[in-house]
SEZA-566041 format. One record per residue: residue number from 1; x, y, z of N, C-alpha, C in turn. Coordinates in steps of 0.2 Angstrom, whole numbers, plus 5000, padded with zeros to 4 digits. Last residue first. Layout:
BAPA  n  n.X  n.Y  n.Z  ca.X  ca.Y  ca.Z  c.X  c.Y  c.Z
BAPA  NUM  X  Y  Z  X  Y  Z  X  Y  Z
...
% end
This chain:
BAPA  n  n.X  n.Y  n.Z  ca.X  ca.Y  ca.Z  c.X  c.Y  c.Z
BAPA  181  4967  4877  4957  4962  4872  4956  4964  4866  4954
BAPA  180  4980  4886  4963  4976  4885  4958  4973  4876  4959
BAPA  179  4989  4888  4975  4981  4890  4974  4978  4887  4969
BAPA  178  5002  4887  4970  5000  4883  4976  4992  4885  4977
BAPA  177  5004  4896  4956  5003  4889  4956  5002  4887  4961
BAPA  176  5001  4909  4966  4994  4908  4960  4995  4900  4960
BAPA  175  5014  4908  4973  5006  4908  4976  5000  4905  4972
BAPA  174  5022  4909  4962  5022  4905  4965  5016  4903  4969
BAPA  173  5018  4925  4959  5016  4915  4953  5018  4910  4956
BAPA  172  5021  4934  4967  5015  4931  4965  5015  4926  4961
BAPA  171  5035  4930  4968  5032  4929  4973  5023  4925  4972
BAPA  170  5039  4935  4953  5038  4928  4957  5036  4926  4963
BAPA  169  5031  4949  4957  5032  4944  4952  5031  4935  4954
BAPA  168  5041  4954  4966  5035  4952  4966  5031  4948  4963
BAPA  167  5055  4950  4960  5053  4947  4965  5046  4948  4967
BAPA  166  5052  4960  4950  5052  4955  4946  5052  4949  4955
BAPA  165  5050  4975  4960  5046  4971  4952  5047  4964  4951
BAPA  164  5066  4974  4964  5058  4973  4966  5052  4970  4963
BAPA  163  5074  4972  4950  5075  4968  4955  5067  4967  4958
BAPA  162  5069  4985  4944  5068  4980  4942  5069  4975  4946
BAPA  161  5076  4995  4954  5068  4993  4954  5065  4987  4950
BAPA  160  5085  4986  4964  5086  4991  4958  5077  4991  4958
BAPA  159  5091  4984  4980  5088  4983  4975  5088  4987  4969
BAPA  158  5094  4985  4994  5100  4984  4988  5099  4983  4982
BAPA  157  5082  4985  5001  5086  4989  5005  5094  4991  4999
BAPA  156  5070  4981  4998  5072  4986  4995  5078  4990  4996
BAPA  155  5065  4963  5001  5067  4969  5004  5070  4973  4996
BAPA  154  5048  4956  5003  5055  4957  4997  5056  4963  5002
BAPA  153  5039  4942  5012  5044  4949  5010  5048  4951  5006
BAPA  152  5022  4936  5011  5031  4936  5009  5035  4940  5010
BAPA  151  5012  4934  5020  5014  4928  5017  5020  4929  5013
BAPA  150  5014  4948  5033  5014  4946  5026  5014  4937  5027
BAPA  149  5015  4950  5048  5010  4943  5045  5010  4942  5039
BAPA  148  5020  4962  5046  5024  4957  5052  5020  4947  5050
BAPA  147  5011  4968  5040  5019  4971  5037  5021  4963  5041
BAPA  146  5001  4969  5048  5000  4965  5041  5009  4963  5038
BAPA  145  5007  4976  5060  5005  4970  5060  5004  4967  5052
BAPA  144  5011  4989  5056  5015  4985  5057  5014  4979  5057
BAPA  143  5002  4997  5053  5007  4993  5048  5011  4988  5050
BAPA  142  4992  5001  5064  4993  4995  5066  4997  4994  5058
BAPA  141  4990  5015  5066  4985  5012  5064  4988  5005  5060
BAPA  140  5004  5018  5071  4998  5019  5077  4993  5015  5074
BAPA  139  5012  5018  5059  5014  5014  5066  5008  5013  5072
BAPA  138  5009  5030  5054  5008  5023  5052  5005  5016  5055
BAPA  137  5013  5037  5063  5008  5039  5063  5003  5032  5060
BAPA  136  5028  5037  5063  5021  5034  5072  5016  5035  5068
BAPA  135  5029  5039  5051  5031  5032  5051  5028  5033  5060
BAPA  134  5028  5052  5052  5023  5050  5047  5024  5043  5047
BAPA  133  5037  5056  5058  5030  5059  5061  5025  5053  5057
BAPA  132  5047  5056  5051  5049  5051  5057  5040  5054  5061
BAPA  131  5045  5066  5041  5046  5058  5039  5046  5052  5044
BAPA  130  5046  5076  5050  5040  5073  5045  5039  5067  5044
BAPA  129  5063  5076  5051  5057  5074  5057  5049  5073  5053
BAPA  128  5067  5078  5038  5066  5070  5038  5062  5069  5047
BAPA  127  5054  5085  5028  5058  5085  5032  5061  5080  5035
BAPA  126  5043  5081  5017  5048  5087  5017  5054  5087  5022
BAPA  125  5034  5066  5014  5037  5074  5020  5043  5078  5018
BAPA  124  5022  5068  5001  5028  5067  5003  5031  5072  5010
BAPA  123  5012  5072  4995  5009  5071  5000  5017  5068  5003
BAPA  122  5014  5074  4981  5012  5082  4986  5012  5080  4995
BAPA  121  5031  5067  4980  5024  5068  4978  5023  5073  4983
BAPA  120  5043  5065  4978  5043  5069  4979  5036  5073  4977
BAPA  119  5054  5053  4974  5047  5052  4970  5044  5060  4974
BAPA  118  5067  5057  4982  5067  5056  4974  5059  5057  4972
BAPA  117  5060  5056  4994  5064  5062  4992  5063  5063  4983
BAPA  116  5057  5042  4994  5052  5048  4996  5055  5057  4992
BAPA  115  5070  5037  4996  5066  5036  4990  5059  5040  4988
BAPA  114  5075  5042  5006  5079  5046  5001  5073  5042  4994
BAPA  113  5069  5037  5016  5069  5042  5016  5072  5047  5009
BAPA  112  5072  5023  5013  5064  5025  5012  5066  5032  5012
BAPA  111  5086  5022  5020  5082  5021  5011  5078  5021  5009
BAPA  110  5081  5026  5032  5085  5029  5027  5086  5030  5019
BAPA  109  5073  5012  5036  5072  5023  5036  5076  5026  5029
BAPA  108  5076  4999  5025  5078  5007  5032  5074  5011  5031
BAPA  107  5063  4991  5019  5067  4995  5017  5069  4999  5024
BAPA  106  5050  4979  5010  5054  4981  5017  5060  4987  5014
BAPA  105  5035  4975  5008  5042  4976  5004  5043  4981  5010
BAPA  104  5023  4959  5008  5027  4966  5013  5032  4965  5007
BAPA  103  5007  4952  5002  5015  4952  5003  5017  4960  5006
BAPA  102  4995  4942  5002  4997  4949  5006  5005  4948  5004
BAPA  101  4986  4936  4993  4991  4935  4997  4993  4943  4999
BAPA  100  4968  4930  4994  4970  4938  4995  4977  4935  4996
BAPA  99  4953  4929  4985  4958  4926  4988  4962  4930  4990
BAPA  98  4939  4937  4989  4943  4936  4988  4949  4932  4990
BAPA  97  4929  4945  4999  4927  4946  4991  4933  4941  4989
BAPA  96  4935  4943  5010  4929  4942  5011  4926  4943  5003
BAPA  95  4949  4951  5009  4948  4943  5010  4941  4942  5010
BAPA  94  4945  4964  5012  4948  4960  5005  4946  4953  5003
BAPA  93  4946  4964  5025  4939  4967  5021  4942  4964  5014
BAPA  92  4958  4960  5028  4952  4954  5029  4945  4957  5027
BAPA  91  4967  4970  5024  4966  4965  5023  4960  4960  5025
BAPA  90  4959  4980  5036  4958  4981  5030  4957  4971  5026
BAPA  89  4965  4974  5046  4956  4973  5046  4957  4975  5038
BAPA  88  4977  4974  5050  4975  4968  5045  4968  4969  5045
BAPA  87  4985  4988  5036  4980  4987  5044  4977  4979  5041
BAPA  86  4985  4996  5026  4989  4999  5032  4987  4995  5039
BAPA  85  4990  4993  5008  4986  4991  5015  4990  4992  5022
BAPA  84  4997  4998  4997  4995  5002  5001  4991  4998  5008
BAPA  83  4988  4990  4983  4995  4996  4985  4994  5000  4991
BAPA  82  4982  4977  4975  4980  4983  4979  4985  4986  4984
BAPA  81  4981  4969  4960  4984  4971  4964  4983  4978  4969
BAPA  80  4968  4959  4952  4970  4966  4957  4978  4966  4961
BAPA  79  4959  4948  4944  4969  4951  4943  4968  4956  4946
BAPA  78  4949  4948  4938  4950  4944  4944  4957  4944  4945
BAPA  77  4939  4964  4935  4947  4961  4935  4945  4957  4940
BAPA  76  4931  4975  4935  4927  4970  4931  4935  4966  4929
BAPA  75  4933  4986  4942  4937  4985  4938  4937  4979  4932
BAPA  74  4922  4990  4952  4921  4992  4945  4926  4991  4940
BAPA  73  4927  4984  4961  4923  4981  4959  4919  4984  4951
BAPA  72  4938  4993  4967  4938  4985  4961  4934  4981  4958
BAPA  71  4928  5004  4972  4934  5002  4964  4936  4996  4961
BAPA  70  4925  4997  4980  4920  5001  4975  4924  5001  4970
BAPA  69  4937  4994  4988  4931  4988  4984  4927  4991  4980
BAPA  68  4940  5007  4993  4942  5003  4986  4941  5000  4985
BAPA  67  4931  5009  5005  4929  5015  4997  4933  5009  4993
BAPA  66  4935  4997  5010  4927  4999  5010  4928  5000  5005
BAPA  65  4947  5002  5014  4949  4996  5011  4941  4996  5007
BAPA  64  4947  5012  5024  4950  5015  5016  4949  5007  5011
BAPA  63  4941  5005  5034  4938  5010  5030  4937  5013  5024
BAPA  62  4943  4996  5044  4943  4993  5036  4941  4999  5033
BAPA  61  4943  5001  5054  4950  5002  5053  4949  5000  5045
BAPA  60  4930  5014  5053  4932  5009  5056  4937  5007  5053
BAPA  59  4923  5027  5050  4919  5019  5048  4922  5015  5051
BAPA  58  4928  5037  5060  4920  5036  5059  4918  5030  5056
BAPA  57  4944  5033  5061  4936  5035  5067  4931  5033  5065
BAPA  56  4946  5033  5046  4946  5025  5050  4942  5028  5059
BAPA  55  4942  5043  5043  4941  5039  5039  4940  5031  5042
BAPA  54  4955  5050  5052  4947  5053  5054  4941  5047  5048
BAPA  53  4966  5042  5045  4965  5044  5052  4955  5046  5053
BAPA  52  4967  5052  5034  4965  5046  5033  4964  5041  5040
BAPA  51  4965  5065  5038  4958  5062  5034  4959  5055  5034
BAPA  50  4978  5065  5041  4973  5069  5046  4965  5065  5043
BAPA  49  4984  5063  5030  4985  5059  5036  4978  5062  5042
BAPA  48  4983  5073  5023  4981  5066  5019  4981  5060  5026
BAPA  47  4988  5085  5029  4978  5084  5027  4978  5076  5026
BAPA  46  4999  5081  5027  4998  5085  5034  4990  5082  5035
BAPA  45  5006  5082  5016  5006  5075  5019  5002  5077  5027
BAPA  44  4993  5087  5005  4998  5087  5008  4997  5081  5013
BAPA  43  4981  5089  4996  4983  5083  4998  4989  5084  4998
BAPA  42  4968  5101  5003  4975  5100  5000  4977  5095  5002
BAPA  41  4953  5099  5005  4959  5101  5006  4964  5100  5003
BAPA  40  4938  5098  5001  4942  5105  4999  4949  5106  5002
BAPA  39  4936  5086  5004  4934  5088  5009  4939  5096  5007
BAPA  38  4938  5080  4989  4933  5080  4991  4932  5085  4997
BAPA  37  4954  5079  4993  4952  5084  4989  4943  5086  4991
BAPA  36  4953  5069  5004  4957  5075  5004  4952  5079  4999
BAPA  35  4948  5057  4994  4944  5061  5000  4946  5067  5002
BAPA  34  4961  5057  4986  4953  5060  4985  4951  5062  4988
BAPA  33  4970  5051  4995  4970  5059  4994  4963  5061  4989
BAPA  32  4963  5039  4997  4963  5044  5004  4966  5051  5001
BAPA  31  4965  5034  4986  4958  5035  4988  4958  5041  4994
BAPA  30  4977  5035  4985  4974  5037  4979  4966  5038  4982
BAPA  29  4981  5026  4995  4983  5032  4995  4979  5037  4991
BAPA  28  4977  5013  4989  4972  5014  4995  4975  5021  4994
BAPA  27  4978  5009  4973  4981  5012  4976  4978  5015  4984
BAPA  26  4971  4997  4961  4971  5001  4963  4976  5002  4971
BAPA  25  4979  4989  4945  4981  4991  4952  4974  4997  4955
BAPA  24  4977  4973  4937  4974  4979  4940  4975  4984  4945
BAPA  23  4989  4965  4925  4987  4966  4933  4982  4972  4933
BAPA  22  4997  4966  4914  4989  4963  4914  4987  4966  4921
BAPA  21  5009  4966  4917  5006  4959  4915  5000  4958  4913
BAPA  20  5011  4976  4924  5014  4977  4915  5012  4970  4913
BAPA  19  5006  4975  4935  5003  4979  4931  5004  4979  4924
BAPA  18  5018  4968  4939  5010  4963  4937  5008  4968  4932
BAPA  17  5028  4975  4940  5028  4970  4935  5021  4965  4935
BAPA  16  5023  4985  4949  5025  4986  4942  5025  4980  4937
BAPA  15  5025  4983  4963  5019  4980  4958  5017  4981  4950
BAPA  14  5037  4989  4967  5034  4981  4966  5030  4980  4962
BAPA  13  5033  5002  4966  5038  5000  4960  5037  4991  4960
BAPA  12  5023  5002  4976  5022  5003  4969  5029  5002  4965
BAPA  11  5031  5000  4986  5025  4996  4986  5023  4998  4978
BAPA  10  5042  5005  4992  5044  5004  4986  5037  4998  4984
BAPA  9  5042  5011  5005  5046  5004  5005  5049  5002  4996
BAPA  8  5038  5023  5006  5042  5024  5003  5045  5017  5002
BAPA  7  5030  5018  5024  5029  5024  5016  5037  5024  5014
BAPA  6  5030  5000  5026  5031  5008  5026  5032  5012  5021
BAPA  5  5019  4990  5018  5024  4991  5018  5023  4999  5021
BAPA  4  5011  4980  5007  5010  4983  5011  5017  4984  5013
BAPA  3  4997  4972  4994  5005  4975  4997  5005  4979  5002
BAPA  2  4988  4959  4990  4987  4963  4995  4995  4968  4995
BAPA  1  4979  4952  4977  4985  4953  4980  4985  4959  4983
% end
């Protein structure tokens, strides 16, 4: 299972309720601020973007999706939840190991902005122009389009986090009974 969404939509509080099911999560962000670290930088919202940008030049838009099959694969889980997909080539690096739903979690600027504020990780913008630098920046290496092809959306716009969570949830078990054998 695929999740996507602009920064701050609330892609990890969604996936909360697989994880607490058993689920596996790995995080595509988590990988691109390694690489940060790896390349002696500081995983600011400045480096994290710059590397994850220069990651998609040299190998290609499926890049960050590449390094995290290494990790899923060492997850020894037919249960993954994957957090973060920014692009449909990623998705379809997926796809090729896997059955794959892609779901979107949707949310305003606004209520993305104040959600970023509250989780006020190292790679979060500071600024709300940051914030509007770092959603073109998104917007360049194509969110939009997986975001726009999900097979589902939850919005985050009125939500509680358990609400999110628990609509992902059933999004996913509704998929799993239309797939199953």
């Amino acid at each position: 299972m695929a999740v996507t969404g602009m920064p701050g939509a609330g892609k990890s509080t969604a996936a909360k309720g697989l994880v607490s099911s058993g689920w596996r999560k790995v995080v595509m962000g988590d990988v691109v601020r390694e690489e940060t670290r790896r390349r002696g930088l500081e995983p600011d919202a400045t480096n994290t973007g710059e590397v994850m940008q220069d990651l998609r030049k040299t190998l290609g838009d499926a890049a960050v999706a590449k390094l995290c099959m290494k990790t899923i694969a060492s997850l020894g889980s037919d249960t993954v939840v994957v957090d973060g997909v920014r692009s449909m080539a990623e998705v379809e690096e997926f796809r090729k190991s896997a059955r794959v739903i892609l779901l979107a979690v949707h949310a305003s600027p606004a209520r993305r902005y104040a959600l970023l504020k509250e989780r006020g990780r190292s790679d979060d913008p500071l600024t709300y122009e940051m914030f509007l630098k770092r959603d073109q920046r998104e917007l360049g290496v194509g969110i939009s389009v997986p975001i726009a092809l999900a097979d589902e959306v939850i919005s985050n716009e009125h939500s509680t986090p358990e609400d999110v969570s628990r609509q992902m949830t059933q999004a996913v078990d509704r998929w799993l009974a239309s797939v199953a054998p």
